[in-house]
N, C-alpha and C positions, 0 to 999 in steps of 0.2 A: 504494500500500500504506500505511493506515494506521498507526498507533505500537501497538506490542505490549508490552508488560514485559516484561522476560523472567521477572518472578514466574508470568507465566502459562502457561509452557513446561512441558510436563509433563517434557520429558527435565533442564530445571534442579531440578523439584522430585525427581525420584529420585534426580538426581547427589548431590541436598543429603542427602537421606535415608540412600542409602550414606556419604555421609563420618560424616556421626551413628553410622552402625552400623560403622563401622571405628575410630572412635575407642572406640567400647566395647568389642570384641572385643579391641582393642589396650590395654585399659584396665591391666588387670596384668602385661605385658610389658615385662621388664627388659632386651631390647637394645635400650637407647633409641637407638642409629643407627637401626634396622630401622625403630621405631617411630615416630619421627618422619622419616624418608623415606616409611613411607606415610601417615600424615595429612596429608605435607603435599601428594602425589598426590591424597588425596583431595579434600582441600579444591582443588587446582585443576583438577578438572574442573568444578563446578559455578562456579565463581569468573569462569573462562576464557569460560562459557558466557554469564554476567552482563556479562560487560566487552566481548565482542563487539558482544553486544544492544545495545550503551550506546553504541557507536559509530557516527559519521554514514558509514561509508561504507562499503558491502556487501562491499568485498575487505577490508576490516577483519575483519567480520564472519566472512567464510569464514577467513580467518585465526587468526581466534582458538578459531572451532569446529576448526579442524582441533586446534590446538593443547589444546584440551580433549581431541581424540579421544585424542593424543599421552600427555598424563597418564592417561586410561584404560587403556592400552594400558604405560604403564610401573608402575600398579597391578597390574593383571593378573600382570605378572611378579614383581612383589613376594610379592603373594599365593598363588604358586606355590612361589617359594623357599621364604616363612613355613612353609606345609603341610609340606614336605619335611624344614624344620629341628625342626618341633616346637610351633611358635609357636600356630599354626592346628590346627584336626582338621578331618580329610579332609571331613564335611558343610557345615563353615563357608565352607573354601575352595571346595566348588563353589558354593555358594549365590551369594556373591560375586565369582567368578570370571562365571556366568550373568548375574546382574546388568551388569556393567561390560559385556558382550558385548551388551549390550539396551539399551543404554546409546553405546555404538559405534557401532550399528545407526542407533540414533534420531538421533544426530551426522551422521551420512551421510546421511538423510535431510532433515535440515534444511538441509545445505549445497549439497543436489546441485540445489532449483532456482535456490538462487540464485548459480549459478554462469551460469544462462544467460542 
């Protein structure tokens, strides 16, 4: 297998994409706990996915995707409270919620052949 970027991974360029669109929906949001627990979810999903790629040994690799799926997956529940609290309107949050889930999906897919 030759050397990939992980610039050329479509599921790093979406990961990148939502953290950009979560920092802007978050842009006027005065519970800065909230708000900076989820940009910082955000940003390590696409981060986790970069650092894997960058490392020389495949159970690194699956490692670090699982742990990207991990901050997906604790985005999601952010993004859940946020809706419930006020922060979010109900279209933002499924938009993003759908995303991270496509997002999950694409994680699992990259990890499951190189598990074997």
């Amino acid at each position: 297998m030759g050397y990939c970027s992980f610039e050329e991974l479509e599921v790093w360029k979406r990961a990148c994409r939502l953290a950009v669109e979560v920092y802007e929906v978050l842009r006027g949001c005065r519970d800065y706990g909230l708000r900076d627990q989820m940009t910082r979810a955000a940003v390590s999903v696409a981060s986790n996915i970069a650092e894997g790629a960058e490392r020389d040994s495949r159970a690194e690799y699956i490692r670090f995707i699982h742990i990207a799926k991990g901050s997906a997956a604790e985005l999601r529940t952010q993004i859940y409270i946020a809706q419930r609290i006020g922060v979010l309107d109900p279209a933002t949050q499924a938009r993003l919620t759908q995303e991270l889930k496509e997002i999950s999906a694409m994680l699992h897919s990259l990890a499951k052949p190189l598990k074997t």
